[in-house]
C-alpha positions in Angstrom: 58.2 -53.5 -2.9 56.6 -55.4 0.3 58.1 -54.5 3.5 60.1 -51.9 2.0 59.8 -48.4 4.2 58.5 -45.4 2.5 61.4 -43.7 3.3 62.9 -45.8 0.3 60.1 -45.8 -2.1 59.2 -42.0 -1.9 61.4 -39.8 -4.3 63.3 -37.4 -2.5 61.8 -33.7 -3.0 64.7 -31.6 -4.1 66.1 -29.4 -1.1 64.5 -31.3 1.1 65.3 -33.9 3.5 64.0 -37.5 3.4 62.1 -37.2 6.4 60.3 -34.1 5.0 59.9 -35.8 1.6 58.4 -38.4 3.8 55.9 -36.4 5.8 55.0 -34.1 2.7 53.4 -37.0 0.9 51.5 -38.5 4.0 49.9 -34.7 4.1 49.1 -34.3 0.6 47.5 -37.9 0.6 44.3 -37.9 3.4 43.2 -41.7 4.4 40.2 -42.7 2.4 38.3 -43.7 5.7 38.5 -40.0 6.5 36.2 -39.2 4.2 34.2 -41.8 4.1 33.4 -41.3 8.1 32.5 -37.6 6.9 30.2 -38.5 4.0 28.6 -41.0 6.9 28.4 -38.1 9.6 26.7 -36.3 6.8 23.9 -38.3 6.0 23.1 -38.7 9.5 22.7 -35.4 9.9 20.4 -35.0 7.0 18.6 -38.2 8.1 17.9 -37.0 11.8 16.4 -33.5 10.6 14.7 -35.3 8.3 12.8 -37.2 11.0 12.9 -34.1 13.3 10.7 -32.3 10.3 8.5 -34.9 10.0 7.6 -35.7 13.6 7.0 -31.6 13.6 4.6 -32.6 10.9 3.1 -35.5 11.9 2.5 -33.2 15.5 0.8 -30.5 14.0 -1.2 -32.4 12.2 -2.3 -34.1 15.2 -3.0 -30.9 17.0 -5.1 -29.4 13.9 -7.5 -32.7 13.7 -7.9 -32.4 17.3 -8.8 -28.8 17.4 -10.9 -29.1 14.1 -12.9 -32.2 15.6 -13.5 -30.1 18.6 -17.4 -30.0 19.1 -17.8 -28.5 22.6 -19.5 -24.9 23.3 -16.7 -22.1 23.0 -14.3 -24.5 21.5 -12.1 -21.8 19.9 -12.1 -19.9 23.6 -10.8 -23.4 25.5 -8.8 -24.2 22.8 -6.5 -20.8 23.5 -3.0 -20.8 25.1 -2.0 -18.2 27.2 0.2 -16.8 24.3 -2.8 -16.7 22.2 -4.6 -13.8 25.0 -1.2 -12.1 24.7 -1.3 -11.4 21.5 -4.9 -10.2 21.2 -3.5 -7.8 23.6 -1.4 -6.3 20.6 -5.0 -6.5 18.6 -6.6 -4.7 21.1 -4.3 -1.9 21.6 -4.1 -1.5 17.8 -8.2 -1.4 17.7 -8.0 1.8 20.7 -5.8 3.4 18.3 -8.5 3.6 16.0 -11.3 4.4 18.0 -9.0 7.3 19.4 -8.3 8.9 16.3 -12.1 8.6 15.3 -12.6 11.0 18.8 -9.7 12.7 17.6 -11.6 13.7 14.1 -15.0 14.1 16.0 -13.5 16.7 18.3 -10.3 17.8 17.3 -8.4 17.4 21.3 -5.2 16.4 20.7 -5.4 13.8 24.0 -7.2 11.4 21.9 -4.3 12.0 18.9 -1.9 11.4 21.0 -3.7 8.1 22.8 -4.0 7.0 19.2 -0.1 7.1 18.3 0.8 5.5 22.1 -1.3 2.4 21.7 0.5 0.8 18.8 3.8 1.4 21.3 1.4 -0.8 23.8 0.8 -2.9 21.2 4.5 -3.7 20.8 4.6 -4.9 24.1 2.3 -7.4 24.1 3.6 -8.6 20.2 7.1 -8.7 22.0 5.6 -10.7 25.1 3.6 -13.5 23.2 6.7 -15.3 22.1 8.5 -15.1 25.8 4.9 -16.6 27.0 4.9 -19.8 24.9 8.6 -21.2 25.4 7.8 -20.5 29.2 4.9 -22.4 29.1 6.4 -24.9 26.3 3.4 -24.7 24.2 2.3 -23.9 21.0 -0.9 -23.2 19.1 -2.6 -23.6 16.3 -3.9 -20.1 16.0 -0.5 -18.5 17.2 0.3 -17.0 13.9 -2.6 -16.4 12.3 -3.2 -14.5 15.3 0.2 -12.6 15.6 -0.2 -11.3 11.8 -3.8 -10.0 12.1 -3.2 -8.0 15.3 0.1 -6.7 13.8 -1.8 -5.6 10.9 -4.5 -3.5 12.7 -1.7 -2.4 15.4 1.0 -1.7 13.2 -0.6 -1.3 9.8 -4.3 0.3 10.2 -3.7 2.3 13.4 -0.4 4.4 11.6 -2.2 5.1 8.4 -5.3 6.2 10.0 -3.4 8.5 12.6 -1.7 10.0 9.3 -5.3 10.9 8.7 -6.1 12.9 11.5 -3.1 14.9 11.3 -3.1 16.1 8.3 -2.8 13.2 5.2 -6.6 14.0 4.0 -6.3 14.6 -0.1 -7.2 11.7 -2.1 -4.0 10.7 -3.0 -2.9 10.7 0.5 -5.7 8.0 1.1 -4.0 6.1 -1.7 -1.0 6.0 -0.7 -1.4 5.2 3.1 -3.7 2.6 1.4 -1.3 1.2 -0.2 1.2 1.2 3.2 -1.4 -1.4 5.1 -1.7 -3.4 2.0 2.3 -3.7 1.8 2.3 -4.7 5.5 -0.6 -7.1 5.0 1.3 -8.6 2.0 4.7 -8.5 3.9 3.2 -10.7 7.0 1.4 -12.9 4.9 4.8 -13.8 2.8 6.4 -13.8 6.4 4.1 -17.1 7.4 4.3 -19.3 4.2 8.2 -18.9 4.3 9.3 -18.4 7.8 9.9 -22.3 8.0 12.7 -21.5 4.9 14.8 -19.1 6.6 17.9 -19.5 8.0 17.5 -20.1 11.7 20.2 -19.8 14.8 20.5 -22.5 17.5 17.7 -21.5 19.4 15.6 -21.9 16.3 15.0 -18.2 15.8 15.1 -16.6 12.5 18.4 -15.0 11.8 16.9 -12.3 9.8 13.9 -10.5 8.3 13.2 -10.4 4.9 11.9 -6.8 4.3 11.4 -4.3 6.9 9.0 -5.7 9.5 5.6 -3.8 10.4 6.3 -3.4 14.0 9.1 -0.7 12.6 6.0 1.6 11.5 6.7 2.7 15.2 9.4 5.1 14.1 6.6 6.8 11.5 4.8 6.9 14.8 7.1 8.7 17.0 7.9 11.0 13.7 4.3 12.1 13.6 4.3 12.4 17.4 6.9 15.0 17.2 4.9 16.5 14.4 2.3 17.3 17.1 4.6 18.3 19.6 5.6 20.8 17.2 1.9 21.7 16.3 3.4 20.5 12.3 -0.3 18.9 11.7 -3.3 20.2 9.3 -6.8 20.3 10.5 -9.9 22.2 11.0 -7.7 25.6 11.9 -5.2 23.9 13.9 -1.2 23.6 13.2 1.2 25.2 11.1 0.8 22.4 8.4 2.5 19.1 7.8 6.3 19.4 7.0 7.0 19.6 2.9 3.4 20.8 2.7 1.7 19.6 -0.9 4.2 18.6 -3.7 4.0 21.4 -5.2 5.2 20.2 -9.3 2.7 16.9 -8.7 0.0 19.6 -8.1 1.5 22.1 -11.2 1.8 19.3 -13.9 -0.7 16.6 -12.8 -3.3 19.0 -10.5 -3.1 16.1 -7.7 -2.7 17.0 -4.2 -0.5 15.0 -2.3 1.7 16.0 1.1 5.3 15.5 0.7 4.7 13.2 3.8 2.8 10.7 2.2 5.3 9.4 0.1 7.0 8.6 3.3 4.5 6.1 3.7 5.0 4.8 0.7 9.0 4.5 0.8 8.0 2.1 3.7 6.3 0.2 2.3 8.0 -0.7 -0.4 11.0 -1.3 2.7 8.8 -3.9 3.9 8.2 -5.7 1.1 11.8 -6.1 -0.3 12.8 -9.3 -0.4 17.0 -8.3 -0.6 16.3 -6.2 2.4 17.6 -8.4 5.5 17.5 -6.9 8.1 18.7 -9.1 11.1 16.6 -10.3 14.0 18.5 -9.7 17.9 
């Protein structure tokens, strides 16, 4: 009834006093501006990333015309950002590792194996730098991540697989299956650039998480197989004691395949790094 006070019009709750009868069914009953003020705050939200996106958009499309329309001699070269030389850093270690363990095959001193599993760990360096270059200088590229991924791969990829090689992982089927390692971390950084933009990121607009291991973690196999040659655990032209596990020996009973037990370490890795419920969070 008009001007009546709720304290009148609210049934009593049993046990209770009127005041708390009172309060009770102000609690359960939330104004309908409340939510309506939420709903608002909400769309806001969603409107102003929204615009945020599409400005990133509309930016990067700018930057790609301009780079793409670029005529001049040594375009590519002028068109790097500090960042970008960083990171060929990390290819450039990754291609020394190579090259080592080619002197390492041609004549069997162990200072070029052990240059060839070091540079991927110098390679890390400059992969970890690149990133801390770029929000210093506030810049970005256009060749940043194509860039990032194809020097990870020969660093962190390649470079592992073919030290394997040299100490040891020579049969066929150890070809194939250190084959198939680079071809997981090639598939595993290519999947990491078309949906990068969908994970989850923290306030400082980093990832919060991997999905899959990611390649740089091929520097454990590295320091593993390091230890292997500290220990003189490596096959070769009449050096070592062999490569821990040695040949599977019911693979070679059954099937007549030689394959080294260590191989297949390689290949549990690879299947890490392309799991997609593997998350493995990013400090």
């Amino acid at each position: 009834m008009p001007g009546t006070s709720p304290d009148l019009t609210t049934p009593p709750i049993p046990g209770a006093s009127p005041q708390a009868s009172a309060k009770t069914t102000t609690a359960t009953g939330p104004p309908a501006g409340a939510a309506k003020a939420l709903a608002a705050r909400r769309e806001s939200t969603s409107t102003s990333s929204a615009k945020e996106m599409a400005k990133e958009k509309a930016a990067d499309s700018k930057a790609l015309k301009e780079f793409v329309q670029d005529d001049r001699h040594f375009s590519l070269v002028r068109n790097f950002r500090l960042a970008d030389i960083v990171t060929l850093g990390n290819g450039f270690c990754g291609a020394l590792s190579l090259f080592s363990s080619a002197r390492y095959l041609l004549t069997s001193d162990q200072t070029h194996l052990w240059y060839a599993l070091g540079y991927p760990l110098a390679g890390m360096f400059f992969d970890a730098l690149d990133g801390k270059v770029a929000r210093w200088r506030n810049e970005s590229s256009m060749l940043g991540q194509e860039l990032d991924s194809l020097a990870d791969s020969i660093s962190f990829g390649v470079a592992p697989a073919m030290a394997a090689f040299c100490i040891g992982m020579r049969t066929t089927a150890d070809t194939i299956l250190l084959t198939t390692f680079i071809c997981a971390g090639i598939a595993r950084l290519a999947r990491f650039n078309a949906t990068v933009a969908l994970v989850p990121k923290d306030n400082a607009g980093k990832s919060k998480y991997f999905e899959g291991l990611p390649i740089p973690s091929s520097l454990l196999l590295c320091a593993i197989m390091a230890e292997c040659v500290r220990r003189g655990e490596i096959e070769g032209t009449g050096l070592g004691k062999g490569l821990p596990g040695g040949l599977v020996g019911p693979i070679k009973d059954i099937f007549g395949i030689d394959v080294h037990a260590a191989s297949f370490v390689f290949l549990g890795w690879a299947t890490l790094m392309i799991s997609k419920t593997l998350r493995v969070p990013k400090f």
